[in-house]
N, C-alpha and C positions, 0 to 999 in steps of 0.2 A: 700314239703309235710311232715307233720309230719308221723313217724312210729309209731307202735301199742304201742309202749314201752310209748312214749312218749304222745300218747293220754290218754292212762291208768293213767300216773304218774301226766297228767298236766303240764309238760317241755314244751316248747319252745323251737327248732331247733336252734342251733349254727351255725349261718349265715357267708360263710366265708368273710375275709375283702381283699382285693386284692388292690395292690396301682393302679393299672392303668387294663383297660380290654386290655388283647392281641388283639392285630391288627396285619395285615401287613403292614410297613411303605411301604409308599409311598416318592419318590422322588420327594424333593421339591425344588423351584428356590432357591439356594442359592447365596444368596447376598455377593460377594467377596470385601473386603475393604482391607485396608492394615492393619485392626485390627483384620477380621477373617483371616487375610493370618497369619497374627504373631503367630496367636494361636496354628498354626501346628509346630510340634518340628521342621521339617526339614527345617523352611521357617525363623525361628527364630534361628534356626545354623548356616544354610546357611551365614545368613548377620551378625553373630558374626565371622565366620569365617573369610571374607571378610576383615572387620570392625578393627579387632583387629591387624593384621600385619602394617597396614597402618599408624594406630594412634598411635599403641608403637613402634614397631620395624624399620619402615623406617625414618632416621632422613633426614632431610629438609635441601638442600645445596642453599647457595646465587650466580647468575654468574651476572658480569657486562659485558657487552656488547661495545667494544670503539678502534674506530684505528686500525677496522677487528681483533681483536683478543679478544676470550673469557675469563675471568678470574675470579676465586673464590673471592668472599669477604666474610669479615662476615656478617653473618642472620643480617637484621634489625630485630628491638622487634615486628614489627609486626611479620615476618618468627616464632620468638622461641615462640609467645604468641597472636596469633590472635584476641582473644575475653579476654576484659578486665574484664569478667561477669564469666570466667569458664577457666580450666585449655587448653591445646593444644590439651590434650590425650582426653577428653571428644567433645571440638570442635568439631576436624577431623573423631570424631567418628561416633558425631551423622551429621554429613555432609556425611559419607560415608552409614549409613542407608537411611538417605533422598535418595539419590541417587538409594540406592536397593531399597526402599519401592516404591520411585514414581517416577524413573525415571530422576530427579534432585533436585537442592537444591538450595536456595536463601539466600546470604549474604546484609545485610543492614552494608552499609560503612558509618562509622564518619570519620569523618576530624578537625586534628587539624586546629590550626595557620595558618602554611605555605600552608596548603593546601593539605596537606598529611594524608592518610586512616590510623587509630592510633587504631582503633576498629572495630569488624566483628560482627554480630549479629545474628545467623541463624534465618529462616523466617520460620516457617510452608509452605511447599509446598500446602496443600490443605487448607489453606485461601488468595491464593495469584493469584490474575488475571493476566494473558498474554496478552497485544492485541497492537496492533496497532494506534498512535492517529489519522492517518490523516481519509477522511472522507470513511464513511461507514465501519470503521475499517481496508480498504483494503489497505492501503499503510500508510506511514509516520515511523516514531520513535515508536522504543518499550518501552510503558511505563507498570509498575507496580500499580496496583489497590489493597491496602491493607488498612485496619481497617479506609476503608474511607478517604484514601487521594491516590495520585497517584503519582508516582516516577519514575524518567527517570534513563537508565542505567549506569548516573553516583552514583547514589543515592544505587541501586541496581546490585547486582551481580547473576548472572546465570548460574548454571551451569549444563548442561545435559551430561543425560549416552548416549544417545542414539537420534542421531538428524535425523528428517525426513524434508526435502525440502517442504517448505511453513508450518510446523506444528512449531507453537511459544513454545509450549511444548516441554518438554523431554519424552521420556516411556521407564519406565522400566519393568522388567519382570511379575509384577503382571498385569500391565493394560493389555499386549501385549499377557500372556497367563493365561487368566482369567476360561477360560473352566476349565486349567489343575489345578488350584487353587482349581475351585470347585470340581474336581474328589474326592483330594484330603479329601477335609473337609466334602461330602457326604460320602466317606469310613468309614473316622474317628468317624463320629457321628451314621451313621449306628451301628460299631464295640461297640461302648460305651454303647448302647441302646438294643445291642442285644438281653440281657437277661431279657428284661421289657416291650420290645414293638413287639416284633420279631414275637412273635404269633406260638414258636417253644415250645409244653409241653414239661415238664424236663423227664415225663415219660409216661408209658401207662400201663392201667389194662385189661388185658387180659380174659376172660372167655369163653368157647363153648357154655354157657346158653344162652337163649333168655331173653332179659331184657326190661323189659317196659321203658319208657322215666320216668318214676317218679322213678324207683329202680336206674338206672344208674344216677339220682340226687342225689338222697340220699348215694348212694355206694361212690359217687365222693366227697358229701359234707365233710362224715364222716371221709373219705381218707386226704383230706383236712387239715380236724381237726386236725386231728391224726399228723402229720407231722407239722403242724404249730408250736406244741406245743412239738416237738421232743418224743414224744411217741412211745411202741410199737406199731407197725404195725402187725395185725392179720386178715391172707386171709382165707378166707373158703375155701371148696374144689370147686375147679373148678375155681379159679382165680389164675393169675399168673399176676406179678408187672415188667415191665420190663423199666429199666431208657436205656435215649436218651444222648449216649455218644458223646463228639465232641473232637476230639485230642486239643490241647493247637493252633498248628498249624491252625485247622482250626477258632475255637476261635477270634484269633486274627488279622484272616485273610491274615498271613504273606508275602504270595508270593504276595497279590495282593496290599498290603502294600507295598511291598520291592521294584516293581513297581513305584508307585506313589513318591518314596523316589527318586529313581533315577531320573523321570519326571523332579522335583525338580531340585536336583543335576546338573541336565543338562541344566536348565532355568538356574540359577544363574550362571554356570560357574564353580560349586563348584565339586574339584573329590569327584567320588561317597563314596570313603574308607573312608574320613573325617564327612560323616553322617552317618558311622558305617550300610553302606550296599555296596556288593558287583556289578559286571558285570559279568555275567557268559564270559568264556573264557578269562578272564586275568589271569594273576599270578601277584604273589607277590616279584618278584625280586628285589634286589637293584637298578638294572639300571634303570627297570622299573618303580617303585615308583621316583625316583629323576629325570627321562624324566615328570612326570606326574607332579611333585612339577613344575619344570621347566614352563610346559605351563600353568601350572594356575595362576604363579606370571605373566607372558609376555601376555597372553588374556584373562585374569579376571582384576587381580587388576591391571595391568595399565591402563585397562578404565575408572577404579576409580582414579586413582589417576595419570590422564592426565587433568581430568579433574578441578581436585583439582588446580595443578600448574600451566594450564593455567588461572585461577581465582585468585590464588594468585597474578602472576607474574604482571594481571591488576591493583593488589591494589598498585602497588609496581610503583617510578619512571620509567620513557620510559627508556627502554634500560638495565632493569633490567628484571633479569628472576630467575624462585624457579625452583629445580629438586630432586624429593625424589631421594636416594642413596639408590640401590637397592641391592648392594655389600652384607652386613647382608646373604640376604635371599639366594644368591646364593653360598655361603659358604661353600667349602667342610666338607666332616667328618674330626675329627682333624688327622687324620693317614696321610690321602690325603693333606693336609694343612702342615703338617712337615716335608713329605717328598718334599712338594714343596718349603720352606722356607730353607731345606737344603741344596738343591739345588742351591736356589738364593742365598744362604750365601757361597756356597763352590766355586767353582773355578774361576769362575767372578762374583763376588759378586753386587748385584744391590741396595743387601739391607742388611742393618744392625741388629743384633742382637736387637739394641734398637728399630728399623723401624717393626720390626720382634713384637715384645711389644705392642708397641705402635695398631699395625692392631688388637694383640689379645685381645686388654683392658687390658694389663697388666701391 
């Protein structure tokens, strides 16, 4: 409704423009894939964190197998270079995401000459069928169903995080805990939106007067205005302006965030310090941090990377076998490491100054 001012002058009311009208969202079915799980930082740490000790830091040892006794040989070229399409560090890497994202991962095996796997090919896990060929799918040979043709488990390699008895599939953490995915990405999208869809005003105009529905139009339009355009703001008597604070904290919704992060943390296996949130009641000790490294290399990444070596070890002659060397990671502080080399160097010596070298890359 125009005011007197503006009937008099012949103005036109200055209509305000708003991107979106306040609502209260409502919670909607969120569809969890392994492209909205990526999207959340912690789901996308998580499996770099994983991902990246395996493919750089653990190198690949060859054993043969013969006349009951074990023994080191050197890596074939398959071991130091799997895929003739992409380096080893890229391979193992995105083989170790497959694995977090869906649970397992599929090698397509070439073969030279002799008959021997000379090249690896990762497969997309989600264009790739599991079944059965004998009849009604319920018994026979596992074959592979991909871009239209089918492959038997010499053709293809499989490998799962996670095996359930009679399930041809692998699951990994997103299919298995799909709710807690979406907790997460309803929070997040919630939190992003807050300020646009929340249906929370930034402030409120206060008066003891009684106001008709068309003055507190006009009062709210002009208010409007006025702030759109960074203007004075000038209250008559009998109003008072008072803004709707929210601390940063709640904002961002941090505890309930710091939650969902840990949920995470605890699906993937990953400690919670490494996605830069805490657990109430631990401390930060030495001993304690390097107990904690400890069980994340021994039941996180060697479910990855069991699974890896026994897929290798298939590409590889009978009687040959791959085993990442975990040594690296277990590696004391260098204080601890000199006084244990001084050790072995000084009164029965086991090892040599140059043996001593050679452990430290030197």
């Amino acid at each position: 409704m125009a005011s007197l001012w503006q009937r008099l002058t012949g103005t036109e009311p200055r209509v305000e423009k708003r991107a979106a009208v306040p609502s209260i969202p409502v919670r909607s079915d969120t569809w969890v894939d392994t492209n909205s799980a990526l999207s959340l930082a912690s789901v996308y740490r998580a499996i770099q964190i994983i991902a990246t000790p395996i493919s750089k830091a653990l190198p690949l040892e060859t054993f043969r197998y013969g006349g009951g006794l074990e023994q080191k040989i050197e890596n074939p070229v398959l071991v130091n270079n799997p895929s003739l399409s992409e380096s080893r560090k890229d391979f193992l890497f995105s083989s170790v995401s497959s694995l977090a994202l869906y649970g397992e991962a599929f090698w397509y095996k070439s073969y030279d000459s002799r008959g021997q796997v000379n090249d690896l090919t990762l497969i997309p896990a989600n264009s790739i069928t599991v079944r059965l060929d004998g009849i009604n799918g319920m018994s026979g040979n596992k074959v592979f169903d991909y871009m239209g043709y089918t492959y038997s488990t010499r053709e293809v390699e499989q490998l799962r995080l996670f095996s359930v008895a009679g399930n041809l599939r692998g699951l990994g953490p997103i299919q298995t805990a799909a709710n807690d995915i979406a907790t997460a990405l309803d929070l997040r999208n919630f939190a992003s939106t807050w300020f646009s869809t929340a249906g929370v005003p930034t402030g409120v105009l206060k008066t003891g007067k009684m106001l008709t529905k068309e003055q507190a139009e006009e009062i709210t339009l002009n208010w409007h205005t006025k702030q759109a355009t960074r203007q004075l703001a000038v209250l008559s008597e009998g109003f008072d302006y008072q803004t709707i604070n929210a601390t940063p904290q709640d904002l961002m919704f941090t505890q309930v965030a710091a939650q969902s992060t840990q949920t995470i943390a605890r699906l993937f296996g990953v400690p919670a310090r490494l996605l830069l949130t805490g657990v109430d009641g631990t401390s930060d000790t030495y001993a304690n941090l390097s107990d904690e490294q400890q069980t994340f290399y021994r039941h996180t990444l060697m479910g990855y990377t069991n699974a890896i070596e026994d897929a290798l070890s298939n590409c590889l002659p009978r009687g040959t076998s791959v085993r990442f060397n975990y040594e690296g990671l277990y590696k004391a502080d260098q204080k601890t490491r000199w006084e244990m080399y001084d050790i072995a160097t000084g009164g029965v010596a086991w090892l040599t100054p140059d043996e001593v070298r050679l452990k430290e890359g030197l």
